[in-house]
C-alpha positions as a printed NumPy array, in Angstrom:
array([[103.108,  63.116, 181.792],
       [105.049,  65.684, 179.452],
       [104.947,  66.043, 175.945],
       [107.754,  63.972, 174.935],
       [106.32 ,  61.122, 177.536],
       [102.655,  61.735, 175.986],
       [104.181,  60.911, 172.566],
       [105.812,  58.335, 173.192],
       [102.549,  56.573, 174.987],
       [100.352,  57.644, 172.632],
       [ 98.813,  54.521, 170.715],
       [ 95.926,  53.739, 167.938],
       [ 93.112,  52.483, 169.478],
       [ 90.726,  50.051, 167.092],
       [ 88.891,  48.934, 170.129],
       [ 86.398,  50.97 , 171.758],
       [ 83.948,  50.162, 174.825],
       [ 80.206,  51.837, 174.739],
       [ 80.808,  54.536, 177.563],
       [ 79.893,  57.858, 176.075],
       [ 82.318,  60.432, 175.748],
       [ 81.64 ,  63.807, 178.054],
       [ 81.035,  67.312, 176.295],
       [ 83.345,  68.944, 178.023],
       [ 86.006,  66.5  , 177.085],
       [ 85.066,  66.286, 173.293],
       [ 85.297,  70.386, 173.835],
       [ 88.83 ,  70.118, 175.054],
       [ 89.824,  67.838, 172.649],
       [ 88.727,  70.448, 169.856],
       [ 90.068,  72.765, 171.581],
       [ 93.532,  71.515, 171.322],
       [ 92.781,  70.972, 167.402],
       [ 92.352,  74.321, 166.77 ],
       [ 95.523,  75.666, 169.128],
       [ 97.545,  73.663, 166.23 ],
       [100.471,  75.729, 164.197],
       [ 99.009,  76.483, 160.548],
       [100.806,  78.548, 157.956],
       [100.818,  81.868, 157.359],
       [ 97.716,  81.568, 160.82 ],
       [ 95.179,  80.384, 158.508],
       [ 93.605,  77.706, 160.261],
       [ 92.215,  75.857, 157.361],
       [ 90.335,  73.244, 159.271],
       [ 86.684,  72.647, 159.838],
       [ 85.405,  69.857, 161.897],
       [ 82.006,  68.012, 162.175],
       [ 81.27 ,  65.635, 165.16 ],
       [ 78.845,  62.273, 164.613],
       [ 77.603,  61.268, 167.848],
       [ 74.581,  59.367, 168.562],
       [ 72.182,  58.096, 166.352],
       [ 73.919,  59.518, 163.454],
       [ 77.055,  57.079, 163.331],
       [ 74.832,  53.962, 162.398],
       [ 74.005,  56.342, 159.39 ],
       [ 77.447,  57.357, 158.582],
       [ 78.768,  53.554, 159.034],
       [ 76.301,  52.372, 156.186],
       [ 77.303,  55.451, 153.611],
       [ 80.878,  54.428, 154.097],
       [ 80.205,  51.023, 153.464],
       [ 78.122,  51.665, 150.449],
       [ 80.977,  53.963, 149.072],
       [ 83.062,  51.41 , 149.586],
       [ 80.653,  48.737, 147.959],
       [ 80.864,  50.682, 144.997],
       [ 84.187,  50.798, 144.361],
       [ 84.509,  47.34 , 144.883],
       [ 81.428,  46.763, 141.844],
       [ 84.638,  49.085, 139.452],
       [ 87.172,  46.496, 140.637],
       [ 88.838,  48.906, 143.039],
       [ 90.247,  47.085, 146.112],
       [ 89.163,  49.238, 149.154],
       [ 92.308,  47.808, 151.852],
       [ 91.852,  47.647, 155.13 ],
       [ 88.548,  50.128, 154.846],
       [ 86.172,  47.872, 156.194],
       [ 87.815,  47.447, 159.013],
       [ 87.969,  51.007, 159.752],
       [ 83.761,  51.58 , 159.263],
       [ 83.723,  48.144, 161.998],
       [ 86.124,  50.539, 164.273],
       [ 84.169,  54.001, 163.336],
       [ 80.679,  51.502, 163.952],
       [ 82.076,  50.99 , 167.989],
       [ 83.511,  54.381, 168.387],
       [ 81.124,  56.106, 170.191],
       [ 82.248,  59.647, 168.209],
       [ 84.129,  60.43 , 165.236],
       [ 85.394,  63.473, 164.145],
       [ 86.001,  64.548, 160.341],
       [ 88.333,  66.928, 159.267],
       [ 87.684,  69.082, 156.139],
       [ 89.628,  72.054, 154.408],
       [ 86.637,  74.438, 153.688],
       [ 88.705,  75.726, 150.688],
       [ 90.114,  73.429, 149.52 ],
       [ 89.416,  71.323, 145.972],
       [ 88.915,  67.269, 145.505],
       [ 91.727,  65.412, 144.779],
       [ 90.971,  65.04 , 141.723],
       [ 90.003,  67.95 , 140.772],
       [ 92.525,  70.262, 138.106],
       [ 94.771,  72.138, 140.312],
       [ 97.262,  75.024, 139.341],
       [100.819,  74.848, 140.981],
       [ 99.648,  78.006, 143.546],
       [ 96.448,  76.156, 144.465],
       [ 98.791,  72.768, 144.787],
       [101.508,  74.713, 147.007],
       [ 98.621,  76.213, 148.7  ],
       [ 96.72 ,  72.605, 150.11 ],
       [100.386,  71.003, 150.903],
       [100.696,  73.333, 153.667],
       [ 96.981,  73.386, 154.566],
       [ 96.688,  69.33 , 155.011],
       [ 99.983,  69.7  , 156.945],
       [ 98.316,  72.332, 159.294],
       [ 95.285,  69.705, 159.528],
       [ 97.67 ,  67.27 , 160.576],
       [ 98.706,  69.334, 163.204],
       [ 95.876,  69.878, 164.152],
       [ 94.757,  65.897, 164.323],
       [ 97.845,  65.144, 166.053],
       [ 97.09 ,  67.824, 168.339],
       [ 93.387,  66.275, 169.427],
       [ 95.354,  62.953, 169.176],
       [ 97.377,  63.822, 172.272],
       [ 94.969,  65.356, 173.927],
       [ 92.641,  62.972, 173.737],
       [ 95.146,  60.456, 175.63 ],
       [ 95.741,  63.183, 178.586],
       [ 91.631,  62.647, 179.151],
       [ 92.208,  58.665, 179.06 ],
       [ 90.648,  58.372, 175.338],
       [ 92.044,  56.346, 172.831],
       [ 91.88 ,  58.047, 168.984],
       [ 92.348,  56.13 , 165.682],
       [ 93.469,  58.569, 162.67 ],
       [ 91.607,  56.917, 159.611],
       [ 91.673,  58.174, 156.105],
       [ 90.153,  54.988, 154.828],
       [ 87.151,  57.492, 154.367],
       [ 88.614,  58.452, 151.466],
       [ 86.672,  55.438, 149.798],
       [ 83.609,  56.588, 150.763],
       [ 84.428,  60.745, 149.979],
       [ 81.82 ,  61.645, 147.923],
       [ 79.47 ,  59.828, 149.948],
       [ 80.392,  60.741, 153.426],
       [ 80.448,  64.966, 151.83 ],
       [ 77.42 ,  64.792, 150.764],
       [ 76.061,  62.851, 153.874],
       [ 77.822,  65.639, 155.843],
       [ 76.506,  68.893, 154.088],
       [ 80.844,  69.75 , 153.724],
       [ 81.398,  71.187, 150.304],
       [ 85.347,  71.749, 151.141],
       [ 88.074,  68.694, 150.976],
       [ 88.017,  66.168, 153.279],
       [ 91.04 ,  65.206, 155.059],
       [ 90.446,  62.288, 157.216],
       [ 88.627,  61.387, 160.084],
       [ 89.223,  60.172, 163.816],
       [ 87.554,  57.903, 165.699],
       [ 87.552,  58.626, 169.628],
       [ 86.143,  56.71 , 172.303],
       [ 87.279,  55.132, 175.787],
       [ 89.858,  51.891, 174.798],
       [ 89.002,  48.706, 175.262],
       [ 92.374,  47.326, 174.228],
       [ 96.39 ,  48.856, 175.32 ],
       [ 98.449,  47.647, 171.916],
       [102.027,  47.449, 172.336],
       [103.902,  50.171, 170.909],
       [104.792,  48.961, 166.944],
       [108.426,  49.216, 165.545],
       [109.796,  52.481, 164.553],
       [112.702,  53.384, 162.572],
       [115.706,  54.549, 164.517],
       [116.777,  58.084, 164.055],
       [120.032,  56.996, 162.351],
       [118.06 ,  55.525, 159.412],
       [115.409,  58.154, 158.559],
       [117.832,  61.172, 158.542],
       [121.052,  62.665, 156.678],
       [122.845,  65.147, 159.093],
       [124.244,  67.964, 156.426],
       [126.414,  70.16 , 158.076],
       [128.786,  69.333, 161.73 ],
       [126.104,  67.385, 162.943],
       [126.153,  63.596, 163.266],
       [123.773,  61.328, 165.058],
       [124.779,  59.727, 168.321],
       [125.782,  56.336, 167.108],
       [128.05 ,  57.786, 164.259],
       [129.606,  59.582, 167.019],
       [130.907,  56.69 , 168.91 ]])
């Protein structure tokens, strides 16, 4: 298929089977991460692979993360259903800024202007492994439902830098429809000669 088509048929997969993932396929998959735009080249992404062992460990720090947010009165979503999807993916992949700060931590307007553009080169980069992931017949799910675990899952990790998100690969076990999207016409303002197809008619 070509890019537009792989687009277009790309889905979010929640429902993995057991079959391991190859090396050389999880290498190709990086691969394509890293061959994502960034600005100014600076390739502010860093990625750590669970595999193994390791994920039954990662599933229960995200789930006590999540546990004690819950114990504040902080609703954690959809989260657990994420750690049940990470739990059957049989690797997940986290994304982290090396230089960049916690959310929450004081930021001046540079360092602000600075992360926009690195999380959008990490999403580039996601989206990038996303697609490439379906051109080897693996389904991905983007999840940054690790976010209620962040502390947690950093420390778990070893990663001192800002965590993006995470994405959980595997082989599907499910093909979900393609969900509703907004039609062109509604999500953009032509400013200039330009008009959209069905203002043209």
């Amino acid at each position: 298929m070509n890019a537009r088509e792989a687009i277009a048929a790309r889905r979010s997969i929640r429902r993995f089977n057991s079959d391991p993932i190859p090396d050389d396929a999880l290498h190709a998959i990086l691969t394509a991460g890293i061959q994502a735009p960034s600005g100014k080249n600076k390739q502010p992404w860093h990625f750590v692979v669970v595999t193994g062992e390791q994920r039954a460990e990662m599933v229960r720090v995200m789930r006590q993360g999540m546990a004690t947010l819950e114990a504040q009165g902080v609703g954690t979503g959809s989260a657990k259903w994420s750690a049940g999807v990470m739990e059957q993916a049989p690797v997940t992949v986290f994304v982290f800024n090396p230089t960049g700060l916690t959310p929450w931590q004081p930021h001046t307007m540079l360092q602000l202007f600075t992360e926009t553009v690195d999380v959008q080169s990490a999403g580039a980069a996601i989206q990038n492994m996303l697609l490439a992931a379906l051109d080897l017949g693996i389904g991905s799910l983007w999840i940054c439902d690790v976010f209620f675990a962040y502390e947690g899952l950093r420390k778990w990790l070893g990663e001192e830098g800002q965590m993006i998100a995470a994405v959980a690969f595997g082989y599907p076990a499910e093909a979900p429809a393609a969900r509703p999207r907004k039609p062109v016409s509604e999500v953009t303002r032509w400013f200039g000669g330009q008009q959209s197809k069905e203002n043209s008619r």
